[in-house]
C-alpha positions as CSV (number, residue, x, y, z in Angstrom):
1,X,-22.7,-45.1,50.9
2,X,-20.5,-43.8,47.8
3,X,-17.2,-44.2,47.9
4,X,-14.9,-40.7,46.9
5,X,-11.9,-41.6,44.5
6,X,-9.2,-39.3,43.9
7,X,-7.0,-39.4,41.1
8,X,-3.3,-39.5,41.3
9,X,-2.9,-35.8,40.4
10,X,-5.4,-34.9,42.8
11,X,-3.3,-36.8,45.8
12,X,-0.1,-35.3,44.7
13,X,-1.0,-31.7,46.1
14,X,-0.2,-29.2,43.4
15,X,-1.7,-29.9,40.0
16,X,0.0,-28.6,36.2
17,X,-3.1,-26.6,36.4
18,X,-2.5,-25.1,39.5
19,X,1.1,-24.1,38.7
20,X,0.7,-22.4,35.2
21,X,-2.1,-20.2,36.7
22,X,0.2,-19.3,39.8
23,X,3.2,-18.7,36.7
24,X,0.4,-16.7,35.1
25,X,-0.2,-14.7,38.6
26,X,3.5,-14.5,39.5
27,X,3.8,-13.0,35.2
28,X,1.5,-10.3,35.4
29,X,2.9,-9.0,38.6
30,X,6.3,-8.9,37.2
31,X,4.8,-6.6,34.5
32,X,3.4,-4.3,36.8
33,X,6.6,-4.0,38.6
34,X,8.4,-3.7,35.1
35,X,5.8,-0.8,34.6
36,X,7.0,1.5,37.0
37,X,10.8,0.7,36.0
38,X,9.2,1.4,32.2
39,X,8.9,5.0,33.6
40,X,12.0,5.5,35.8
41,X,15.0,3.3,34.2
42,X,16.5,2.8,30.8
43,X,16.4,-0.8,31.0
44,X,12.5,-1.2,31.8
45,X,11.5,-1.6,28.9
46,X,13.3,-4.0,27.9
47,X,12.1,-6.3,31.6
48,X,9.0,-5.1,30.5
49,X,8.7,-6.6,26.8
50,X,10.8,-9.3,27.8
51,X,8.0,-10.4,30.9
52,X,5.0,-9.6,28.3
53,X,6.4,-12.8,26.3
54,X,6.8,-14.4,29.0
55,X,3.3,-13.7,30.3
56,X,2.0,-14.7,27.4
57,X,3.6,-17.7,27.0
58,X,2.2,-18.6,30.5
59,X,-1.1,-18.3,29.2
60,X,-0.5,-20.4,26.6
61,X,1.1,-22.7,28.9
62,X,-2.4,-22.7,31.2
63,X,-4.6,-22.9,28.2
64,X,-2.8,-26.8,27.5
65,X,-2.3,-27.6,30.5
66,X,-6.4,-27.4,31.6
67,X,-7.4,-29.1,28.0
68,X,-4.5,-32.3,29.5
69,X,-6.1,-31.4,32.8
70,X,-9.7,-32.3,31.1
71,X,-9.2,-34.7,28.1
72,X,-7.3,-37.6,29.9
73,X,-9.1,-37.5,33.3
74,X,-12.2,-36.2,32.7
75,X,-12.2,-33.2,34.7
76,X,-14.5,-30.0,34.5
77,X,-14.4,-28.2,31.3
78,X,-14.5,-24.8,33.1
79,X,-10.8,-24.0,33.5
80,X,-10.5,-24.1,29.8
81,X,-12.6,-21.4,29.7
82,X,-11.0,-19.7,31.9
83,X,-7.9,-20.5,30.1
84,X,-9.2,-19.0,26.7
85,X,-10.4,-15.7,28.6
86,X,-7.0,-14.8,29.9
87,X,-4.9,-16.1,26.3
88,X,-7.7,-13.4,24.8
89,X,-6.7,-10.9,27.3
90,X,-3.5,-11.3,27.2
91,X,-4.2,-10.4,23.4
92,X,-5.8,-7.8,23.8
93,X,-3.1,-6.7,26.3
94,X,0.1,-7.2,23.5
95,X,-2.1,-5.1,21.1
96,X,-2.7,-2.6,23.7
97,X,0.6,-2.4,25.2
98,X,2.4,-1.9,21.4
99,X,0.2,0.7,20.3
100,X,1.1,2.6,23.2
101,X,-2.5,2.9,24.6
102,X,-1.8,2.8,28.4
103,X,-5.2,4.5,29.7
104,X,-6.8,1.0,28.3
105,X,-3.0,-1.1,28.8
106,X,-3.1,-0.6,32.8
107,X,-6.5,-1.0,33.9
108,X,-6.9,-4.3,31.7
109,X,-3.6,-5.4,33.1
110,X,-4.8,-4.5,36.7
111,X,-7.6,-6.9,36.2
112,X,-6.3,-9.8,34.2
113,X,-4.6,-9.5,37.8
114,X,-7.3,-9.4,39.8
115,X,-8.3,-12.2,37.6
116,X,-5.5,-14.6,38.1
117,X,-5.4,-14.1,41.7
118,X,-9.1,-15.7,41.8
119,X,-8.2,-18.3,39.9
120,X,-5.2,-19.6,42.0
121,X,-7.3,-19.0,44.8
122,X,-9.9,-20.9,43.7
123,X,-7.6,-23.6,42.8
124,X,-5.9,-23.2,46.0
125,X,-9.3,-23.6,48.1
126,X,-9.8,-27.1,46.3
127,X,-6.7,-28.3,47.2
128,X,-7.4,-27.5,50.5
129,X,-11.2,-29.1,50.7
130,X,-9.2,-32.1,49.1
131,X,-7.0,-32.6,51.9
């Protein structure tokens, strides 16, 4: 019978993976709420480019965090791909949102959402088959 080890990240609950991708999550829905105050407020825009550094900066944050995640413990190599699909996105989003092309700007940002909702979920339902 094999024996199942865990590692110590893997007991702890919550991984650094798991958290940048929920600050990810919880950064792309502050700039769609700092989309509609864009519109209807003088100070939205600046919550809005304000949060798009931030949101950047979180998917920065989740591109190192899955290569720690995969260099020290050997884990999967797959979340760094995630991880380089949303930094590219988010890219492309910056590029988008500064040359003021919203009928591309809001439905990418829409799915990045999308997006970064599966990826906590799917981090959220190994935790779970973990425990």
């Amino acid at each position: 019978m094999a024996t199942t080890t865990t590692t110590p990240a893997a007991r702890r609950g919550f991984t650094l993976l798991q958290l940048t991708v929920a600050l990810q999550t919880l950064a792309i829905f502050f700039q769609a709420t700092t989309a509609g105050l864009l519109l209807s407020t003088s100070y939205g825009e600046t919550l809005h480019s304000v949060g798009a550094r931030v949101m950047y900066g979180a998917s920065m944050l989740y591109l190192l965090a899955a290569i720690l995640a995969w260099r020290p413990g050997g884990g999967p190599a797959r979340p760094i791909l995630y991880a380089t699909g949303f930094l590219a996105l988010a890219s492309v989003q910056v590029v988008l949102g500064v040359t003021h092309k919203p009928a591309l700007h809001v439905p990418l940002g829409v799915l990045m959402f999308g997006l970064s909702l599966l990826d906590l979920g799917r981090g959220l339902a190994t935790t779970a088959r973990r425990a």
